[in-house]
C-alpha positions as CSV (number, residue, x, y, z in Angstrom):
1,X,-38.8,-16.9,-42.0
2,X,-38.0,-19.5,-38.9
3,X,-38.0,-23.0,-40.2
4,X,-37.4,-26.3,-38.6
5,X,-36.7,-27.8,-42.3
6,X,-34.4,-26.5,-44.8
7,X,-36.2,-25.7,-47.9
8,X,-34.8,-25.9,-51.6
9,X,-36.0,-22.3,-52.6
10,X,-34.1,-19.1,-53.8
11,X,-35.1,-17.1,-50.7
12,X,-33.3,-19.1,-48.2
13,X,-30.4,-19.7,-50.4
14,X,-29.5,-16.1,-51.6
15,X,-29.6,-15.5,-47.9
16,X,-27.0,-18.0,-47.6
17,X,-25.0,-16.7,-50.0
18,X,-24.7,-13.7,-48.4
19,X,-23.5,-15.4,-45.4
20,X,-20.7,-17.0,-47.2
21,X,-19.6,-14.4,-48.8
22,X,-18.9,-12.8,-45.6
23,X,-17.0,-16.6,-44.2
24,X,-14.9,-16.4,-47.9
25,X,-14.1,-13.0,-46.9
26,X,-13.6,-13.2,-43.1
27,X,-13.3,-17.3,-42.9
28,X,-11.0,-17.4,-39.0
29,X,-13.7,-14.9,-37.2
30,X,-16.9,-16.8,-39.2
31,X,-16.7,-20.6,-39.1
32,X,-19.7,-21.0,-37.4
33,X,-21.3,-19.7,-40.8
34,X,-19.2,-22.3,-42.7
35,X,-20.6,-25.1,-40.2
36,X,-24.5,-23.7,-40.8
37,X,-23.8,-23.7,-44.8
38,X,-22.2,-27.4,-44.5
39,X,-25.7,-28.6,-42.6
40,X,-27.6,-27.3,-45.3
41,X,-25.8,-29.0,-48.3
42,X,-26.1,-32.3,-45.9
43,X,-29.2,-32.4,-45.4
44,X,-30.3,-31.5,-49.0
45,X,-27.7,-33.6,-50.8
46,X,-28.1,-37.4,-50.5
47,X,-25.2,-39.3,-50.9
48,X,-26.0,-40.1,-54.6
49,X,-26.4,-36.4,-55.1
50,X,-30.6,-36.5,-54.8
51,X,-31.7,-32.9,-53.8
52,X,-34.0,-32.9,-50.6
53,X,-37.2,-31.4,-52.8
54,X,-37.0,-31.0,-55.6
55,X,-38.2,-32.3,-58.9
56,X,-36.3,-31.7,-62.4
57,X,-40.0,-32.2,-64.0
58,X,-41.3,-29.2,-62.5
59,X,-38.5,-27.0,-64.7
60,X,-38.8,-24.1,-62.3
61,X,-35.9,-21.9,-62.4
62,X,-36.6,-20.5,-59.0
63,X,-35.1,-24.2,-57.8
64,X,-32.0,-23.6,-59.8
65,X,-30.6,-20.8,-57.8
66,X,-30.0,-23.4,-54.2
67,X,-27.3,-24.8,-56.9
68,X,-25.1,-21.8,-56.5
69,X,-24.9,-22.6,-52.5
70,X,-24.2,-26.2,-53.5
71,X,-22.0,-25.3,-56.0
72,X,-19.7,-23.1,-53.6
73,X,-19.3,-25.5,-51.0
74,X,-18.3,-28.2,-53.6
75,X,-15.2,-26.5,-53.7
76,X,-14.3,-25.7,-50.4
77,X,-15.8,-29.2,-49.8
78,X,-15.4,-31.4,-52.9
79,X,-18.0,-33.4,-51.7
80,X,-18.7,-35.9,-54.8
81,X,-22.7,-35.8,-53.9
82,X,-22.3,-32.2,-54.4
83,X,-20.9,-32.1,-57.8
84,X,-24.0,-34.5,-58.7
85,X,-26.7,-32.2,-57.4
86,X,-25.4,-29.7,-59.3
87,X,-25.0,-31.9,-62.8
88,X,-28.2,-32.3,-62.2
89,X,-29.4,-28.7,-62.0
90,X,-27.2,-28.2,-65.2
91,X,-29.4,-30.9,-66.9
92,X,-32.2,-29.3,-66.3
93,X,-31.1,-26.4,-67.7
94,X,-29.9,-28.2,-71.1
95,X,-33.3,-29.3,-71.4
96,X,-35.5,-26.0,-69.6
97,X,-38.6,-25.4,-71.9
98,X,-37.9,-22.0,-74.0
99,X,-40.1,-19.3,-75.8
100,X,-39.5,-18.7,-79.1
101,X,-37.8,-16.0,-78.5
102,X,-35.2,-17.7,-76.5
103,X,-34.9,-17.2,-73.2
104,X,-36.4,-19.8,-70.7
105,X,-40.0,-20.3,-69.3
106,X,-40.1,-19.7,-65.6
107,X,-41.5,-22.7,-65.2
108,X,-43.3,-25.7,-67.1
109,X,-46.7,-24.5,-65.3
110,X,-46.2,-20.9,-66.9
111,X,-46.4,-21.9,-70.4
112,X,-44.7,-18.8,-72.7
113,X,-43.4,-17.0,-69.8
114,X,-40.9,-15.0,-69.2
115,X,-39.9,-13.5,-65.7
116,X,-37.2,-11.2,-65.1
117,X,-36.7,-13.0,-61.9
118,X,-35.6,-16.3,-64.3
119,X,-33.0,-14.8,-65.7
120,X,-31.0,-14.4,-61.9
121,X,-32.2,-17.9,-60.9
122,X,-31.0,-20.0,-63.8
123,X,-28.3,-18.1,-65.8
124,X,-25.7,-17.4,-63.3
125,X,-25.5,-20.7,-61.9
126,X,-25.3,-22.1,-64.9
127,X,-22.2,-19.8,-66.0
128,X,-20.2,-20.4,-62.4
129,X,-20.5,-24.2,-63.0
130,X,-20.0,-24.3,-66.8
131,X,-16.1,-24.2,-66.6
132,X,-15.7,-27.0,-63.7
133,X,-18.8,-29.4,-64.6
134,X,-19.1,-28.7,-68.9
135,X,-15.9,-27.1,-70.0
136,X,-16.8,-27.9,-73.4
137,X,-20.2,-26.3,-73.5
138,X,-19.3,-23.5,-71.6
139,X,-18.6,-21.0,-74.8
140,X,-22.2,-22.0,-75.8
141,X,-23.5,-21.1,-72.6
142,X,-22.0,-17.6,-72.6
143,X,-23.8,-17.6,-76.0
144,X,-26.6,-18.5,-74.5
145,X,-27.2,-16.7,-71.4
146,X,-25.7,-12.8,-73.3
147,X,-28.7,-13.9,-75.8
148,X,-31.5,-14.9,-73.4
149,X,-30.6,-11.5,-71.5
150,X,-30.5,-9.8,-74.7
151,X,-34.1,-11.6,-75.7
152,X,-35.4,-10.5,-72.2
153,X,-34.7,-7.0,-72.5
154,X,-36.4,-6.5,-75.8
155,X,-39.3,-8.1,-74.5
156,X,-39.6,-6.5,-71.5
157,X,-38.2,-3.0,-71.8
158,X,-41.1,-0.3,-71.5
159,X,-39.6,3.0,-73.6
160,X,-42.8,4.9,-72.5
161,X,-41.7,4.6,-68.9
162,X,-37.8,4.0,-68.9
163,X,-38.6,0.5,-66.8
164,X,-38.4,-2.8,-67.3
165,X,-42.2,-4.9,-67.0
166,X,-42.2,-8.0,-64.6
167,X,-42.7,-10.6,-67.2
168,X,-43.6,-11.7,-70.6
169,X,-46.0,-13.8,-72.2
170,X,-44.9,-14.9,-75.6
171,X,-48.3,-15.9,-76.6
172,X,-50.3,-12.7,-75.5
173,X,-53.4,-14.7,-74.0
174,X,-53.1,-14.4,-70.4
175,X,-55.4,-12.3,-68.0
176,X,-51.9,-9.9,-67.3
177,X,-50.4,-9.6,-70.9
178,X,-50.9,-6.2,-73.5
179,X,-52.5,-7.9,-76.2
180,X,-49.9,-6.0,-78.3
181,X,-46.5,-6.4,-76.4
182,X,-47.3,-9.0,-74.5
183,X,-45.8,-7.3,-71.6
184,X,-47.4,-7.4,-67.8
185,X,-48.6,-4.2,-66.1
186,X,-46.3,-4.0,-63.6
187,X,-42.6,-2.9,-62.9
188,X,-41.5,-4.7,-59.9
189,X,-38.6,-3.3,-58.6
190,X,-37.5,-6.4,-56.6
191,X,-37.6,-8.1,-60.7
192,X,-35.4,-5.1,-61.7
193,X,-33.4,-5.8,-58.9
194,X,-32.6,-9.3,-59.5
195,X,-32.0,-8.6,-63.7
196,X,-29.6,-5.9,-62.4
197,X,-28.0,-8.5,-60.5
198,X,-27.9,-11.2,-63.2
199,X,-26.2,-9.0,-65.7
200,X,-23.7,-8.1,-63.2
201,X,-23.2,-12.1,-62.6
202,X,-23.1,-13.1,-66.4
203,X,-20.7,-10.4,-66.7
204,X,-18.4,-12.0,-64.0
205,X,-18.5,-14.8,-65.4
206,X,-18.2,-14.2,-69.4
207,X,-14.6,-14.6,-70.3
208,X,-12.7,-11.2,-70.3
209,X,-12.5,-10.8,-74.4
210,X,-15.8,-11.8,-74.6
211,X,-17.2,-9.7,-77.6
């Protein structure tokens, strides 16, 4: 969608990623994507790292996933206001609200909740910046993140169907959840897209003799 104003969300920003993947791959033919990506992080990033946007009370993981934009052009950039924007997406992850189960609410507003979708947003950004930004926390991370994934496919994982349901309420009272499983109706395959993709991305990231 055509914006005049950059928005901290995950849609534009995957987008972007894509884009610099192709710069990192073919940087001399694609600097004009290098120069759109830079615009971005300057007009998001204050100079004392505030993020245009967003708001760490909200603790909604779908404003986590920007950070892995941010977080590349830190270093090809090592813009200092970059490296706070993504400190601060890092606290908010210390301190994201959590089932009992483990893994992290979507967001504060969905109390209990989990989303499949939460898992690609929050974990692999915090993985890629744990060994530059927390190098001492980042073997409790990996921890972390192979157990919320872990958590999340016990939860959601439908045996009757082979698929994996959209989300998860931990408390089993909302309108969508089995009263028994707690599982939502649907299997979104965009949801199973995006778990796919954060495995593949916590994998990357997990140290090689990771157990």
């Amino acid at each position: 969608t055509r914006t005049s104003t950059p928005k901290w969300n995950y849609d534009g920003a995957i987008e972007l990623e894509a884009m610099l993947d192709t710069y990192e791959r073919y940087p001399a033919a694609n600097e004009a994507i290098k120069k759109y990506a830079d615009r971005f992080a300057e007009f998001m990033i204050a100079d004392d790292g505030g993020i245009y946007g967003y708001k760490m009370e909200d603790y909604t993981l779908d404003r986590v996933r920007p950070g892995m934009v941010i977080l590349r052009l830190y270093r090809l950039n090592r813009r200092q206001q970059d490296s706070l924007a993504v400190e601060t997406l890092l606290d908010q992850m210390d301190t994201h609200p959590r089932t009992k189960a483990g893994p992290w609410w979507h967001k504060l507003l969905y109390h209990d909740q989990v989303w499949l979708d939460g898992l690609y947003m929050g974990l692999p950004v915090r993985m890629a910046a744990a060994r530059q930004f927390r190098p001492a926390e980042a073997a409790d991370y990996c921890r972390d993140a192979v157990r919320q994934l872990a958590a999340t496919d016990s939860c959601t994982y439908d045996s009757a169907t082979d698929l994996w349901r959209h989300g998860w309420d931990e408390s089993r009272t909302l309108f969508w959840a089995d009263k028994t499983t707690g599982r939502s109706q649907h299997a979104w395959g965009r949801a199973m897209g995006w778990y796919a993709m954060a495995l593949m991305e916590v994998l990357d990231e997990l140290p090689a003799d990771d157990e």
